[in-house]
N, C-alpha and C positions, 0 to 999 in steps of 0.2 A: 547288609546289601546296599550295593552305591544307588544314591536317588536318579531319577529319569532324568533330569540334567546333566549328571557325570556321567552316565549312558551317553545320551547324544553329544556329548561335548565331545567323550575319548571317539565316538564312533568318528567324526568331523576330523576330527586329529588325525587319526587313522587313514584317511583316504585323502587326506592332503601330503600326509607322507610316502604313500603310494604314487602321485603323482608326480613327475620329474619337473614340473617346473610350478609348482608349490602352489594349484589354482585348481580349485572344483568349485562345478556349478552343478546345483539342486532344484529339484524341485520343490517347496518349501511344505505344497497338499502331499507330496509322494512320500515325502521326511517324516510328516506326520503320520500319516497311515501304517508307516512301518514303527513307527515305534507307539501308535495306537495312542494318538496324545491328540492334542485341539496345536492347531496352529500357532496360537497364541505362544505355547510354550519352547516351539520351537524360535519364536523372535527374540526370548525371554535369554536363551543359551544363547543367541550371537549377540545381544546388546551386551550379556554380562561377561560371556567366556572368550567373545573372539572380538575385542578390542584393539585399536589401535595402541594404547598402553601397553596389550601384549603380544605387539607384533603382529596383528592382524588386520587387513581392511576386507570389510564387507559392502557389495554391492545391492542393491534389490530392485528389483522390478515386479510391481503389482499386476493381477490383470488373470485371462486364461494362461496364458505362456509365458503368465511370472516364473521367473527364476533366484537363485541367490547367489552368487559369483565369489566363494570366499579366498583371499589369496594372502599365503604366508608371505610377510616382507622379511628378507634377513634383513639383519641390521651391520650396517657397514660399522665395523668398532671405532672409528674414530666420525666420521662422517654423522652419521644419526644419533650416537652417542651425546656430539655436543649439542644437537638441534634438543634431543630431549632434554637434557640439562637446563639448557634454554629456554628454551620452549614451552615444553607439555610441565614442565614443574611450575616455570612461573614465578612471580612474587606470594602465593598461595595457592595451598591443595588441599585439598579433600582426606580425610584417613583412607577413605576405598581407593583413590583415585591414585592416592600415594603406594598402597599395597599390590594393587595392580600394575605399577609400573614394576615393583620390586619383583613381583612375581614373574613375570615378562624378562627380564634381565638373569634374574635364576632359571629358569626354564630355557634360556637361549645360554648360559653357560659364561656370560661376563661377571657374575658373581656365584659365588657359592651358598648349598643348602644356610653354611651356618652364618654367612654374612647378611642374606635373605632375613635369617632371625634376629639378629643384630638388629640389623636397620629397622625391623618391625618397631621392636623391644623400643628404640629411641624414639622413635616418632609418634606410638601407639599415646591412645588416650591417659592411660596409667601415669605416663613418662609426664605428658602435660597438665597434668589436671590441675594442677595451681596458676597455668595459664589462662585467664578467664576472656580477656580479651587477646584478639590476634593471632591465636592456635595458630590458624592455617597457615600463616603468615611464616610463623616459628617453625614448624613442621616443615614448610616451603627452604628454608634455610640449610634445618640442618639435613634434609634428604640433598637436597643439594651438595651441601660441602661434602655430607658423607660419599657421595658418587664421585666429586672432580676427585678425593682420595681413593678410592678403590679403582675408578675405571680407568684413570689416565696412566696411572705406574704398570 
């Protein structure tokens, strides 16, 4: 049985794909109530599941008439492509931060299941571990070249 976060993640997924221009807003106490959880775990699934990494941005407002405002960005394949390239990789990554992009770009269909694993497979800890200092650095590199090959051809 999938845990209460892959519950409320697919549920989110669900009703942003319902909607035509890829934007739902929540109520964060009403979200909880229905899925019978503490608030807390609903912040838990937009900090980890609806990232920017993977095409998502999240709004919030605290308060009585807080709300959560989450809205699917498509990704223009050339246009946001190089900004993330650029940008969100960086001279250094994170291994999460690195797999959530990856995951983000599978899920949107500019790479596939088995290139998704690929890229894990090179950049994952196992791959570096004789790297002691500078991972990130090294990881930052080769997710990078691996992308300007996959996504620009």
């Amino acid at each position: 049985m999938p845990g209460l976060s892959n519950i409320i993640e697919e549920f989110l997924k669900e009703l942003i794909q319902e909607t035509e221009d890829g934007i739902v807003e929540i109520q964060r106490n009403e979200l909880a109530q229905q899925f019978e959880c503490a608030p807390s775990q609903i912040n838990y699934v937009l900090t980890t599941r609806f990232t920017p990494y993977k095409g998502y941005y999240v709004e919030s407002r605290r308060g009585g008439g807080g709300y959560i405002k989450i809205m699917k960005v498509e990704m223009d394949r050339y246009e946001n492509i190089n900004d993330l390239i650029i940008n969100a990789i960086g001279k250094s990554i994170t291994k999460n931060k690195a797999y959530s992009i990856i995951e983000g770009l599978e899920e949107e269909g500019f790479i596939t299941n088995r290139e998704e694993k690929l890229i894990k497979v090179s950049i994952g800890d196992r791959a570096l571990q004789n790297v002691k200092k500078y991972r990130n650095n090294l990881r930052a590199d080769i997710l990078r070249n691996m992308l300007l090959v996959l996504l620009k051809n």
